[in-house]
N, CA and C atoms of all chains as a GROMACS GRO file, in nm:
protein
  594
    1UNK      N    1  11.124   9.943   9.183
    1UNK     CA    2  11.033   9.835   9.221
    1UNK      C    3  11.053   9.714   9.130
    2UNK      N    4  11.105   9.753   9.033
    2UNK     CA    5  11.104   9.607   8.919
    2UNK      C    6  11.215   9.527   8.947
    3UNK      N    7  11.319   9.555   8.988
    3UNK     CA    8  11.440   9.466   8.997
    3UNK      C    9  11.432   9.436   9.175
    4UNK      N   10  11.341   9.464   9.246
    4UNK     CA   11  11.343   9.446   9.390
    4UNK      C   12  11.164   9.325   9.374
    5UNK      N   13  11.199   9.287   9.463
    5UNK     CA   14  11.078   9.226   9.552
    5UNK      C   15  10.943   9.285   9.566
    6UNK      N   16  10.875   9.236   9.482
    6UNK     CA   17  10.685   9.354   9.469
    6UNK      C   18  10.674   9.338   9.601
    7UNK      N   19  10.583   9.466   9.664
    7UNK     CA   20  10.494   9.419   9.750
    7UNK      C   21  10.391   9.336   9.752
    8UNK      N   22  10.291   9.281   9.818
    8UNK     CA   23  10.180   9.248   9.755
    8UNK      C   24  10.048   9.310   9.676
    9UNK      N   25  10.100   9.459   9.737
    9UNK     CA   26   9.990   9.556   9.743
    9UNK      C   27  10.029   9.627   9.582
   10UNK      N   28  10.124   9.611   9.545
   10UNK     CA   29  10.219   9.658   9.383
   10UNK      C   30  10.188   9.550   9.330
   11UNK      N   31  10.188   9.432   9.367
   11UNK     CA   32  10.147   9.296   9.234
   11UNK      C   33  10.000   9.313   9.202
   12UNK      N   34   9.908   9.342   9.312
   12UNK     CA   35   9.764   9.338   9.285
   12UNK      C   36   9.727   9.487   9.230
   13UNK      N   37   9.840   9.618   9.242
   13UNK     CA   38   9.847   9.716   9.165
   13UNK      C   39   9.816   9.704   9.006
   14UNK      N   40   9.956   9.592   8.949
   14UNK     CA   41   9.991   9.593   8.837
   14UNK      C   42   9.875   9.501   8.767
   15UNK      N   43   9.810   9.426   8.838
   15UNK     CA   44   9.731   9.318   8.787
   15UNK      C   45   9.566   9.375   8.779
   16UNK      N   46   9.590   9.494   8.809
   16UNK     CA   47   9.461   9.583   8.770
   16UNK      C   48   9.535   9.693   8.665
   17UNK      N   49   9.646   9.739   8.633
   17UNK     CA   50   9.674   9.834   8.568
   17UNK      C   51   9.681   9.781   8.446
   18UNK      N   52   9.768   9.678   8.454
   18UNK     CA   53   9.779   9.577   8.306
   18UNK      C   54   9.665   9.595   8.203
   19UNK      N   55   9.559   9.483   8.307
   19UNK     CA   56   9.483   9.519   8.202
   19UNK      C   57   9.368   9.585   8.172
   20UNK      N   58   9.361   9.718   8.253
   20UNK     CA   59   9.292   9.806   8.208
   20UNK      C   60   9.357   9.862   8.128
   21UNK      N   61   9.493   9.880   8.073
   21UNK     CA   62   9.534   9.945   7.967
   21UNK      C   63   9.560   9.873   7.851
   22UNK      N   64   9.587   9.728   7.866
   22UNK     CA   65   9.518   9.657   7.717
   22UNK      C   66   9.344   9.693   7.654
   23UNK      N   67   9.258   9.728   7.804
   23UNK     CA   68   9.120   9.736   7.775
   23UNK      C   69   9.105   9.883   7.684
   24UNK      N   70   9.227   9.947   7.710
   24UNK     CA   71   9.244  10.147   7.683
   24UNK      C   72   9.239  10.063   7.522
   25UNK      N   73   9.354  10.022   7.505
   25UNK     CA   74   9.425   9.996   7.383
   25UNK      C   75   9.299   9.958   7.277
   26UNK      N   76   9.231   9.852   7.299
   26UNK     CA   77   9.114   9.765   7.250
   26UNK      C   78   8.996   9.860   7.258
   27UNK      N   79   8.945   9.894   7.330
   27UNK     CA   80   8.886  10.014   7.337
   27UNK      C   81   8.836  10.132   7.258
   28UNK      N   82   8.965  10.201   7.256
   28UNK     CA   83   9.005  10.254   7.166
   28UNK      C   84   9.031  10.239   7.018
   29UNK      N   85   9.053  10.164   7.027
   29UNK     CA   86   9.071  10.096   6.872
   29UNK      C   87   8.978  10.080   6.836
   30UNK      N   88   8.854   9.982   6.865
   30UNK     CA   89   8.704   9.996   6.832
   30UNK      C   90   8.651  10.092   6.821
   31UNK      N   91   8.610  10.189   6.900
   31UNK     CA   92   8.592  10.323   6.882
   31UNK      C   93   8.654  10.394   6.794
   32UNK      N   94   8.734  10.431   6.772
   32UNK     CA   95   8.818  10.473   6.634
   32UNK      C   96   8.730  10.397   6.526
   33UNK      N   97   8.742  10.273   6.554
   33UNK     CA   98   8.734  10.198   6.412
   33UNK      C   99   8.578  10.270   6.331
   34UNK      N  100   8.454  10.234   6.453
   34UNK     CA  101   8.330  10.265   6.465
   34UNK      C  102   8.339  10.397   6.398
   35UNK      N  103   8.410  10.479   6.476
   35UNK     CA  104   8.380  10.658   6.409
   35UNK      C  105   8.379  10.699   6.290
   36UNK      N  106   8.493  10.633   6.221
   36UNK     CA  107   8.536  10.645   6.095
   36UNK      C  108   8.472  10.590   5.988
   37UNK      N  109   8.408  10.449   6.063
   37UNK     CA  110   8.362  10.373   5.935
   37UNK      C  111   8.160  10.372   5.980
   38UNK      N  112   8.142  10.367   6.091
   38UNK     CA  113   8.012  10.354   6.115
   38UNK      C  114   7.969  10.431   6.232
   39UNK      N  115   7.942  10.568   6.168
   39UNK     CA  116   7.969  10.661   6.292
   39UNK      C  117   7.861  10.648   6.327
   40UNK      N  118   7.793  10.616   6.484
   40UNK     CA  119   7.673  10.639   6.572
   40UNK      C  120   7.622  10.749   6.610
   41UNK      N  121   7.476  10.721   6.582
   41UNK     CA  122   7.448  10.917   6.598
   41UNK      C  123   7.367  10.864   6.777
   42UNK      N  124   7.294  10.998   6.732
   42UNK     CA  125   7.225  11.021   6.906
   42UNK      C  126   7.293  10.931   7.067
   43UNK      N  127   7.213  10.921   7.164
   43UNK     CA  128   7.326  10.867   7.285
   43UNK      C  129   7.387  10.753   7.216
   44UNK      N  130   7.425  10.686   7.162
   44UNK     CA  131   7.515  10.591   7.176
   44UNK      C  132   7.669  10.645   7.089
   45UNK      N  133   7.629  10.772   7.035
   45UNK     CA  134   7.769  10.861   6.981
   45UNK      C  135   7.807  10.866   7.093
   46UNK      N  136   7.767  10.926   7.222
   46UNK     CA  137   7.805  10.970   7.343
   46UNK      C  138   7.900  10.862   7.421
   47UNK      N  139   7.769  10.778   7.402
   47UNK     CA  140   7.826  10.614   7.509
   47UNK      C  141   7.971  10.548   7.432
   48UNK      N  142   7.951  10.591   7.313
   48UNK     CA  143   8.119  10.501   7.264
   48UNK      C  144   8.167  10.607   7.284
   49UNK      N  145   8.187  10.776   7.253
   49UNK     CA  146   8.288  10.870   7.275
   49UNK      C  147   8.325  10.849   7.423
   50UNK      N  148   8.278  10.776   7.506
   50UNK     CA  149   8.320  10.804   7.647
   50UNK      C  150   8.350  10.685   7.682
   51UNK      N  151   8.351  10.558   7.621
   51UNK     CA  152   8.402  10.416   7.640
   51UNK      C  153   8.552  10.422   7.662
   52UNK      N  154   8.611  10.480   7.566
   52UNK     CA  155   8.798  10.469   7.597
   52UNK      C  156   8.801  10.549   7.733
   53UNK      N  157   8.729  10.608   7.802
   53UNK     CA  158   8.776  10.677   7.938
   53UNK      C  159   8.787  10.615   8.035
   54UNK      N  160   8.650  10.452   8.011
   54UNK     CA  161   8.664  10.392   8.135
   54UNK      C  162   8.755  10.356   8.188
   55UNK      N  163   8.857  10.269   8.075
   55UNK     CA  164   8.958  10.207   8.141
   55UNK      C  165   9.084  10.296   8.186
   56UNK      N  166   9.035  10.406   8.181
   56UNK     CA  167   9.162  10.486   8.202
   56UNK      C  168   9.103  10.507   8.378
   57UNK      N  169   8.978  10.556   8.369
   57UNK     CA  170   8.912  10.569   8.492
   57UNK      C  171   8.968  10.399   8.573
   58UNK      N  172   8.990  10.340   8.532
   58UNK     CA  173   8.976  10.181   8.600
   58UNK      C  174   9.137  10.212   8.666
   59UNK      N  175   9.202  10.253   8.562
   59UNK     CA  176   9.361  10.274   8.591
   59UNK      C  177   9.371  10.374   8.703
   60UNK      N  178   9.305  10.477   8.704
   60UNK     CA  179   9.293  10.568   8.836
   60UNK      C  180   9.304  10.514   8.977
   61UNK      N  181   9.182  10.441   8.944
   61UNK     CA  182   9.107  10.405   9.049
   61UNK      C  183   9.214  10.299   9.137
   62UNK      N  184   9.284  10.222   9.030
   62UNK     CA  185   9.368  10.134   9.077
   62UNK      C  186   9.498  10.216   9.144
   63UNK      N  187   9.568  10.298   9.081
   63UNK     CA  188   9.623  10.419   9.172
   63UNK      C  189   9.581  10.434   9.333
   64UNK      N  190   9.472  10.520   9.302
   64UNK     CA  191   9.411  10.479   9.473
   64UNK      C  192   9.371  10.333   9.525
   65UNK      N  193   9.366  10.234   9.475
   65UNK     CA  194   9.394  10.131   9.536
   65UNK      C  195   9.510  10.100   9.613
   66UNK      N  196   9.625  10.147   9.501
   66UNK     CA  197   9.724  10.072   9.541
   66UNK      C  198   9.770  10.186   9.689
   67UNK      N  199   9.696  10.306   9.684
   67UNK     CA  200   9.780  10.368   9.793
   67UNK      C  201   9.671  10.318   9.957
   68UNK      N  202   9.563  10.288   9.897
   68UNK     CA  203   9.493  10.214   9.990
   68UNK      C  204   9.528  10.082  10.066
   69UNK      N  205   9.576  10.048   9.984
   69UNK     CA  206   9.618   9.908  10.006
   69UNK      C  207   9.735   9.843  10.072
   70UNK      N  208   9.850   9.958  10.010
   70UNK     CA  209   9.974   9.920  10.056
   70UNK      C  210   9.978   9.902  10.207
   71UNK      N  211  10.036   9.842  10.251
   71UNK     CA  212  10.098   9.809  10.404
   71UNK      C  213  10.215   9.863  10.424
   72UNK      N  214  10.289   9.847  10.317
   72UNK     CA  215  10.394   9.934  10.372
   72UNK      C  216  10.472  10.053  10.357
   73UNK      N  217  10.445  10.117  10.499
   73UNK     CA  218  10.496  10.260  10.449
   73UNK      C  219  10.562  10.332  10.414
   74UNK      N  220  10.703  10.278  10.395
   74UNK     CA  221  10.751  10.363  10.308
   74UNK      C  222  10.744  10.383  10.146
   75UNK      N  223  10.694  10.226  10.120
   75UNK     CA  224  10.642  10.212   9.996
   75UNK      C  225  10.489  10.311   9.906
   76UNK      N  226  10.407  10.331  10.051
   76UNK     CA  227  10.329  10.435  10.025
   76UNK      C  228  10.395  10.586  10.042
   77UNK      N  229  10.437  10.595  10.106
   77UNK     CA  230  10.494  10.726  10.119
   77UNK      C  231  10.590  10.746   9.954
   78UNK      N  232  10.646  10.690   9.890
   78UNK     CA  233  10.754  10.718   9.772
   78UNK      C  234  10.631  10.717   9.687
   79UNK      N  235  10.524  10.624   9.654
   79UNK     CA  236  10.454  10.619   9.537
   79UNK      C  237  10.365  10.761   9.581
   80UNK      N  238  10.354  10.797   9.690
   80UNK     CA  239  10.253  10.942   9.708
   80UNK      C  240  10.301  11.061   9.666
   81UNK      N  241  10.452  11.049   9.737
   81UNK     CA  242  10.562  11.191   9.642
   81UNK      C  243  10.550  11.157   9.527
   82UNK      N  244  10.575  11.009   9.468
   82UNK     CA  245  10.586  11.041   9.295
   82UNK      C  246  10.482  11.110   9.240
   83UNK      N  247  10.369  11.037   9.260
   83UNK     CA  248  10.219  11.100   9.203
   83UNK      C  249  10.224  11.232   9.228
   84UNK      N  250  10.251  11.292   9.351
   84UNK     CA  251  10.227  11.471   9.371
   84UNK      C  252  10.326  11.516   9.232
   85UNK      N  253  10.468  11.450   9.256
   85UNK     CA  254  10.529  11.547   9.161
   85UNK      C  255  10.499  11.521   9.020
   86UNK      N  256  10.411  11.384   8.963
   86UNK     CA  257  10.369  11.364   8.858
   86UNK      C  258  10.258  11.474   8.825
   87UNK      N  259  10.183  11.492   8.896
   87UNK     CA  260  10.086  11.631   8.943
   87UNK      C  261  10.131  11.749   8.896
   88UNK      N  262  10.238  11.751   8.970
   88UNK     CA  263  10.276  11.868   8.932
   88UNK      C  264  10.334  11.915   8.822
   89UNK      N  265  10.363  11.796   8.768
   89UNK     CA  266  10.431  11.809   8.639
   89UNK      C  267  10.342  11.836   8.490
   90UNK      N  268  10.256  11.730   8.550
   90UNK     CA  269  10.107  11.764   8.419
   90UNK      C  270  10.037  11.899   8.459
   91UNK      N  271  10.025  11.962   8.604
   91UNK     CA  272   9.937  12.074   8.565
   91UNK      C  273  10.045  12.194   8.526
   92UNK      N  274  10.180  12.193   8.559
   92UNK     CA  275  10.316  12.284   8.514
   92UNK      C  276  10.267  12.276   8.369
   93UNK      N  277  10.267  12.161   8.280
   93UNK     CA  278  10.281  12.125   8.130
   93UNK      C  279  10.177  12.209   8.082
   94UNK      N  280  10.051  12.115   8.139
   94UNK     CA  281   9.973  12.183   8.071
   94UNK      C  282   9.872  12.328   8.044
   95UNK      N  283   9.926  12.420   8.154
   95UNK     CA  284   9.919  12.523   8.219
   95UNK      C  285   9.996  12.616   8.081
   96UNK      N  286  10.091  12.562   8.070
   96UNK     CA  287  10.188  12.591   7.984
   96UNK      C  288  10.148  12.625   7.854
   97UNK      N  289  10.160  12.476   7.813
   97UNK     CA  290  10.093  12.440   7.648
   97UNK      C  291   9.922  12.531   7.628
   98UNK      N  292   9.838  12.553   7.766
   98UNK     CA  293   9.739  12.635   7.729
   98UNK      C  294   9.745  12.776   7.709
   99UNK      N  295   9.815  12.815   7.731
   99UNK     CA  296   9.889  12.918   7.692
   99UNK      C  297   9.910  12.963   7.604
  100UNK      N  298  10.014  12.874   7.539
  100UNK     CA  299  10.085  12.862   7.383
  100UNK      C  300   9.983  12.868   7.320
  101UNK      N  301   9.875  12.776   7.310
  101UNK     CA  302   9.758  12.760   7.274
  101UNK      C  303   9.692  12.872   7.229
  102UNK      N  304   9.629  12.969   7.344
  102UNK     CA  305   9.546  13.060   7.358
  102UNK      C  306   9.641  13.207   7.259
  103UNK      N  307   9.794  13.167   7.328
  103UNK     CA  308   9.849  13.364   7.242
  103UNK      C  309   9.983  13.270   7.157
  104UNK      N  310  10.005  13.192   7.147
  104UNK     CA  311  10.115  13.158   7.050
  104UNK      C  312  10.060  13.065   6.905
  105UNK      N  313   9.948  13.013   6.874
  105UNK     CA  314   9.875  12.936   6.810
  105UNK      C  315   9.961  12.776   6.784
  106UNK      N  316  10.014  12.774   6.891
  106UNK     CA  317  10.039  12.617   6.883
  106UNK      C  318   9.927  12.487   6.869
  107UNK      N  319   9.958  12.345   6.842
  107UNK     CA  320   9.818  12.276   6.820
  107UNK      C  321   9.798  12.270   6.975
  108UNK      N  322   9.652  12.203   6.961
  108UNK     CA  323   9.558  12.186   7.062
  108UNK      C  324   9.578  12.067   7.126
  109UNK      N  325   9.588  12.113   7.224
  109UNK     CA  326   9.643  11.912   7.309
  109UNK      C  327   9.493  11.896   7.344
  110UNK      N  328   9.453  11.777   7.320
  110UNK     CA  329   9.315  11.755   7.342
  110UNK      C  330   9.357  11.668   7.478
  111UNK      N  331   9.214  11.722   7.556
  111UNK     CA  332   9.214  11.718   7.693
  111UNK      C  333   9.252  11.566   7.733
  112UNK      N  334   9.228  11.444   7.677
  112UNK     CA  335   9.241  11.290   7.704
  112UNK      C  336   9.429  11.272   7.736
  113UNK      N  337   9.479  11.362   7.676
  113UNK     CA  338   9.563  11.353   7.680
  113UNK      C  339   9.642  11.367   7.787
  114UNK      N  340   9.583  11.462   7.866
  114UNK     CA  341   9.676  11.496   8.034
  114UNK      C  342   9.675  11.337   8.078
  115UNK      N  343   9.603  11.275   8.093
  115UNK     CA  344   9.634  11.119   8.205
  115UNK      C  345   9.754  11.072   8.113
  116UNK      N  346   9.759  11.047   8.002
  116UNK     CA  347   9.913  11.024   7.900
  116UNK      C  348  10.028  11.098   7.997
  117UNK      N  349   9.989  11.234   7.983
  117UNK     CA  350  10.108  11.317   8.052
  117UNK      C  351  10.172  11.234   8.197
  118UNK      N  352  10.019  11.236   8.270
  118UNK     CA  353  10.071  11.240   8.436
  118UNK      C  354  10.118  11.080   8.437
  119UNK      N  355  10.092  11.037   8.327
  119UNK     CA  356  10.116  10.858   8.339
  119UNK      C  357  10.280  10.838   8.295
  120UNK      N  358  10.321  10.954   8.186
  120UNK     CA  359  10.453  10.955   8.126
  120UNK      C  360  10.552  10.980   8.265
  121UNK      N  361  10.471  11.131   8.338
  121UNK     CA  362  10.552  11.170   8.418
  121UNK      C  363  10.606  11.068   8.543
  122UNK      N  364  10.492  10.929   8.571
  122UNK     CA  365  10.486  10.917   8.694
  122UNK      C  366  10.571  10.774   8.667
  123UNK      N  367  10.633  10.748   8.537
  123UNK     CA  368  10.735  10.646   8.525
  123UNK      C  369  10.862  10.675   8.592
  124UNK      N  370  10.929  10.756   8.552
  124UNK     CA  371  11.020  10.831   8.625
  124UNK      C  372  11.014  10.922   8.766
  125UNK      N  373  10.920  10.933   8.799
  125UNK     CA  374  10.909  11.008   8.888
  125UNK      C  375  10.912  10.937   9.055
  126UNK      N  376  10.862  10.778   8.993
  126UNK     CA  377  10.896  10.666   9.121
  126UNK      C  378  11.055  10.674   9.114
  127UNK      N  379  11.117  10.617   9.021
  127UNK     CA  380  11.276  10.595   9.098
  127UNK      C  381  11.358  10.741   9.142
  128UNK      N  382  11.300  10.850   9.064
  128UNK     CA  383  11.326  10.981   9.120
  128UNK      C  384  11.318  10.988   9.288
  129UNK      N  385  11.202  10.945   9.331
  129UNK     CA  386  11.186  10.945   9.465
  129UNK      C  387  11.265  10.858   9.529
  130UNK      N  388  11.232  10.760   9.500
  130UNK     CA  389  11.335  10.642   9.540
  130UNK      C  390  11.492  10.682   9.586
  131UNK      N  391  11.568  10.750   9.454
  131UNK     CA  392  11.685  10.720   9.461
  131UNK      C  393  11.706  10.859   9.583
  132UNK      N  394  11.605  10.938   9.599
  132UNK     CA  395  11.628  11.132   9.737
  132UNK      C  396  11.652  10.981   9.862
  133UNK      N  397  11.596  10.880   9.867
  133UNK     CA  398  11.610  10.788  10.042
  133UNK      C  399  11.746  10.675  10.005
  134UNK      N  400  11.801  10.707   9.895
  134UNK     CA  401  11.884  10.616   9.918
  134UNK      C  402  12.040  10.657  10.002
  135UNK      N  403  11.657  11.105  11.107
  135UNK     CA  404  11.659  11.078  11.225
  135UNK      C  405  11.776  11.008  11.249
  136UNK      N  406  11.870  10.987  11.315
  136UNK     CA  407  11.984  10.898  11.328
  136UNK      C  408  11.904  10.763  11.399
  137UNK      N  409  11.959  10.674  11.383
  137UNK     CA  410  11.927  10.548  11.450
  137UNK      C  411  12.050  10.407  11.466
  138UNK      N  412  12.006  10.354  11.558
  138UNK     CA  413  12.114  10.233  11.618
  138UNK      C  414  12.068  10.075  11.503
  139UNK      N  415  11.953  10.124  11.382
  139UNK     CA  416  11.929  10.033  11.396
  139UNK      C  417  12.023   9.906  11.315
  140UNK      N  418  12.121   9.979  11.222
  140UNK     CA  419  12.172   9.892  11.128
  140UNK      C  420  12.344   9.808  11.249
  141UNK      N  421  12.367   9.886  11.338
  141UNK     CA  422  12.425   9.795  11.474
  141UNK      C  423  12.353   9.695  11.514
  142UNK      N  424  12.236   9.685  11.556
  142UNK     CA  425  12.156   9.600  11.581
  142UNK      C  426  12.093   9.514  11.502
  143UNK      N  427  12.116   9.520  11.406
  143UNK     CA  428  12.080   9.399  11.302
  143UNK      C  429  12.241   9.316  11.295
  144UNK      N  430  12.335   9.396  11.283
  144UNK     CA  431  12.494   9.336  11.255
  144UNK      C  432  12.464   9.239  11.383
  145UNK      N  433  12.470   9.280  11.527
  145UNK     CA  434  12.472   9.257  11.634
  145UNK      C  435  12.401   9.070  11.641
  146UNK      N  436  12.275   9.106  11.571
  146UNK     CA  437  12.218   8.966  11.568
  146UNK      C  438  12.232   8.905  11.413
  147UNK      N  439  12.323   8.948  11.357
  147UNK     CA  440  12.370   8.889  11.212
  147UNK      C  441  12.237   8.861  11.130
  148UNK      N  442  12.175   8.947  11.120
  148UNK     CA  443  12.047   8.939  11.028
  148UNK      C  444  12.138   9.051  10.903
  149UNK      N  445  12.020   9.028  10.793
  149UNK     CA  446  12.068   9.068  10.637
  149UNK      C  447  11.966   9.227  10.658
  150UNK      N  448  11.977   9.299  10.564
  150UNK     CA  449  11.865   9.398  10.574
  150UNK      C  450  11.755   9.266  10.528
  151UNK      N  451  11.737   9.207  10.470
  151UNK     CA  452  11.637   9.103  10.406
  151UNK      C  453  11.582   9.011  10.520
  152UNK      N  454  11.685   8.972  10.618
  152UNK     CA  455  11.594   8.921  10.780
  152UNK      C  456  11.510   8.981  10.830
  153UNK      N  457  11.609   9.158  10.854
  153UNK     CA  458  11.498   9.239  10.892
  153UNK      C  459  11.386   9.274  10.855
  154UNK      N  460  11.373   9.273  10.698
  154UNK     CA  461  11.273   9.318  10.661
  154UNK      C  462  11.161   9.231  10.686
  155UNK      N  463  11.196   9.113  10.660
  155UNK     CA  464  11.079   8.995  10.679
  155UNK      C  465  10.995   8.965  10.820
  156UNK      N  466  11.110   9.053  10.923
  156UNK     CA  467  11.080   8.996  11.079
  156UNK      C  468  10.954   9.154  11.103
  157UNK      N  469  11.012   9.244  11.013
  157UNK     CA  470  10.906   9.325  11.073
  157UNK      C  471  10.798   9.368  10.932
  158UNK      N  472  10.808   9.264  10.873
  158UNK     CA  473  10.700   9.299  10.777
  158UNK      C  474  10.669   9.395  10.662
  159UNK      N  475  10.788   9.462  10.609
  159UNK     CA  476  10.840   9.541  10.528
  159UNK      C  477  10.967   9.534  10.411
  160UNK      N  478  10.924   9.594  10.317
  160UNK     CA  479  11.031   9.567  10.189
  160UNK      C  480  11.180   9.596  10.245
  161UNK      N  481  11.270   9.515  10.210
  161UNK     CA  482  11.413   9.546  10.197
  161UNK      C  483  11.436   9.703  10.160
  162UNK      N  484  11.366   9.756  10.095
  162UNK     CA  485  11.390   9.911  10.062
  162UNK      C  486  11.382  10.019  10.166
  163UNK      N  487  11.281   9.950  10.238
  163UNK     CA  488  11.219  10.030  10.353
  163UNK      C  489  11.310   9.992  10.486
  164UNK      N  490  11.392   9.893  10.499
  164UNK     CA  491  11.491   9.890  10.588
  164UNK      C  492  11.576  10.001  10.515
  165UNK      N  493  11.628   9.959  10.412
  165UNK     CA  494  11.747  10.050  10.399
  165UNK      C  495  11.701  10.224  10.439
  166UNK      N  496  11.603  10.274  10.390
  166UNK     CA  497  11.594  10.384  10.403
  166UNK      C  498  11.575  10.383  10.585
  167UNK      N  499  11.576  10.324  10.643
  167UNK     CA  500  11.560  10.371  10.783
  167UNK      C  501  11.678  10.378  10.825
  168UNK      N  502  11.753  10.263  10.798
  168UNK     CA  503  11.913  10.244  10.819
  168UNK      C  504  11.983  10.409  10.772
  169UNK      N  505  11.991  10.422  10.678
  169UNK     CA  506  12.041  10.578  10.604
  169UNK      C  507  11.977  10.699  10.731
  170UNK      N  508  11.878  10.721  10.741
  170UNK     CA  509  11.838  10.786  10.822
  170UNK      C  510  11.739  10.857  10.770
  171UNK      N  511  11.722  10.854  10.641
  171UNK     CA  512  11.648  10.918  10.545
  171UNK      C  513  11.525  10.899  10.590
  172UNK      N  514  11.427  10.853  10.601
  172UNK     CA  515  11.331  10.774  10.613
  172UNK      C  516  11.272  10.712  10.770
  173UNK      N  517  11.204  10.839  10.827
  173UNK     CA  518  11.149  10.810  10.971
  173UNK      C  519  10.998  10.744  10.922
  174UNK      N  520  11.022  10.606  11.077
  174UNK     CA  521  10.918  10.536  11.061
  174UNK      C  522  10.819  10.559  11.174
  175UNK      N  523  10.677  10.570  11.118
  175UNK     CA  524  10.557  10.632  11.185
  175UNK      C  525  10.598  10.556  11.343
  176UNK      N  526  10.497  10.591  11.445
  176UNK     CA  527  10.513  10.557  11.585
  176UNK      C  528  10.471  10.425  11.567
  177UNK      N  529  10.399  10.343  11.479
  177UNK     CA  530  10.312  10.200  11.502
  177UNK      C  531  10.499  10.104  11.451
  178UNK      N  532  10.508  10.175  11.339
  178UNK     CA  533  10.615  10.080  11.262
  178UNK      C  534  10.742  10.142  11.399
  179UNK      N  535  10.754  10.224  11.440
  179UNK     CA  536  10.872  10.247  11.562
  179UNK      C  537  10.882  10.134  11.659
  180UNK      N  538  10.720  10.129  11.704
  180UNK     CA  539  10.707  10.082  11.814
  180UNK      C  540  10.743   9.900  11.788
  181UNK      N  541  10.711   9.874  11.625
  181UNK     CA  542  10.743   9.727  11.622
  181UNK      C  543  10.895   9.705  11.636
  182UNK      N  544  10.965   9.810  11.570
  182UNK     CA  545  11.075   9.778  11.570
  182UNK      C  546  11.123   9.782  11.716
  183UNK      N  547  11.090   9.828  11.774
  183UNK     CA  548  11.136   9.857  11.925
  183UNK      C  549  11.104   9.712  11.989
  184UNK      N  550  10.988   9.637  11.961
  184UNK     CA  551  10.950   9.524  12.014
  184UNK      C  552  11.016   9.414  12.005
  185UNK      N  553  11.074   9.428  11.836
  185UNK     CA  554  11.101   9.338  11.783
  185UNK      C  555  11.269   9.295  11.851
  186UNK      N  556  11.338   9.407  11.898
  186UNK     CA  557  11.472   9.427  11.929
  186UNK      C  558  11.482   9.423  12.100
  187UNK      N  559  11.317   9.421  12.158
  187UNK     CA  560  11.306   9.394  12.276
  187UNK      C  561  11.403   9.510  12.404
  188UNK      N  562  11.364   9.641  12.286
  188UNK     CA  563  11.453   9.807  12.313
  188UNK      C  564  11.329   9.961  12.342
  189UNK      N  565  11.340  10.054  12.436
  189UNK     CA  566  11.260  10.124  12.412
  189UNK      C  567  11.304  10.192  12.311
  190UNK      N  568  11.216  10.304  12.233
  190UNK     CA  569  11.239  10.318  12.109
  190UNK      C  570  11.345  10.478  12.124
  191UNK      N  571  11.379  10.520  12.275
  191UNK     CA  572  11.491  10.600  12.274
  191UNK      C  573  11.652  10.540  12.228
  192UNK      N  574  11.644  10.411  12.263
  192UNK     CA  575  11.766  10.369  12.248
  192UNK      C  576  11.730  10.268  12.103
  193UNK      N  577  11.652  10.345  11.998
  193UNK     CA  578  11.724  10.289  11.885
  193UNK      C  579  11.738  10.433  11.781
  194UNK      N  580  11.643  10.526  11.838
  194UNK     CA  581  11.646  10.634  11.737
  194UNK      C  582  11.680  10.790  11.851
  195UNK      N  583  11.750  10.824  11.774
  195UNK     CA  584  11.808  10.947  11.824
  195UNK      C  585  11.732  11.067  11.815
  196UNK      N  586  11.687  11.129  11.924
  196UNK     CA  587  11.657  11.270  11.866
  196UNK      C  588  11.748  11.397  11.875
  197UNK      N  589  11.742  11.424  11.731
  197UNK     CA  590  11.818  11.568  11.706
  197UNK      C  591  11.783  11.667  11.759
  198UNK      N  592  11.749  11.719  11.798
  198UNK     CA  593  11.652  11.820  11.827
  198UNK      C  594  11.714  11.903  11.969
   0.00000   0.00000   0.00000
């Protein structure tokens, strides 16, 4: 998609993904900062422990946008295989690693971490699809 | 699916990039129809069929 012609439905993708993941970044960082140095007790411990999720939630959501949105279908159809096999790849992983976890005492992947996974997986996993129609 | 359609673009000297524009779809999404890889639903068939002023037997082949 990067060296070809966006759709429109992939520009207004990226222009919600962008910057909900500068918002992850910033976010996060505050929160961190807060914990360490001015940790909040009662609900508002809660309300900042769950602040870095939104924008990840925002990034989701834009996912199903973009498959909402697209017009064109084969363009939906490749970004739908990628995501399944991105799917499949984070619940393979982490299926895995819980495992290791539970009878091998490997560290603990803390749960925030799967959308990292399915987000790593689903870079590669578009031109993967891409290149099975060429 | 086999299809007539990358004859029929030569035929009227369009680019995959004419085509794509005339029926409203990425250059990517021509090519994959062209290859054969890549069957297009009955709505996107039927444009292309319109667009080439063809029923849609005589642009796509059935195997079958």
């Amino acid at each position: 998609m990067a060296c070809q012609k966006m759709t429109r439905a992939a520009k207004r993708y990226l222009a919600r993904l962008l910057p909900a993941m500068t918002l992850y970044v910033l976010v996060l960082a505050g929160a961190d900062w807060l914990f360490h140095h001015h940790p909040p007790s009662g609900w508002l411990r809660y309300a900042l422990a769950v602040a870095p999720a939104i924008p990840v939630i925002g990034a989701i959501a834009a996912m199903g946008l973009y498959l909402v949105e697209e017009a064109d279908e084969f363009q939906r159809t490749v970004m739908t295989q990628a995501m399944l096999l991105a799917v499949g790849f984070t619940l393979a992983t982490t299926t895995v690693w819980g495992f290791l976890e539970t009878y091998a005492g490997v560290a603990h992947l803390p749960g925030y971490l799967v959308f990292g996974i399915f987000a790593a997986a689903l870079g590669p996993a578009g031109p993967l699809v891409r290149w099975r129609y060429r | 699916m086999r299809n007539r359609l990358k004859v029929l673009r030569a035929e009227r000297d369009w680019s995959q990039a004419d085509l794509a524009d005339r029926l409203q779809v990425s250059r990517q999404t021509v090519n994959a129809l062209e290859t054969g890889k890549y069957d297009p639903s009955l709505p996107l068939a039927f444009r292309i069929a319109r667009l080439f002023g063809l029923p849609i037997e005589a642009i796509f082949e059935d195997e079958a």
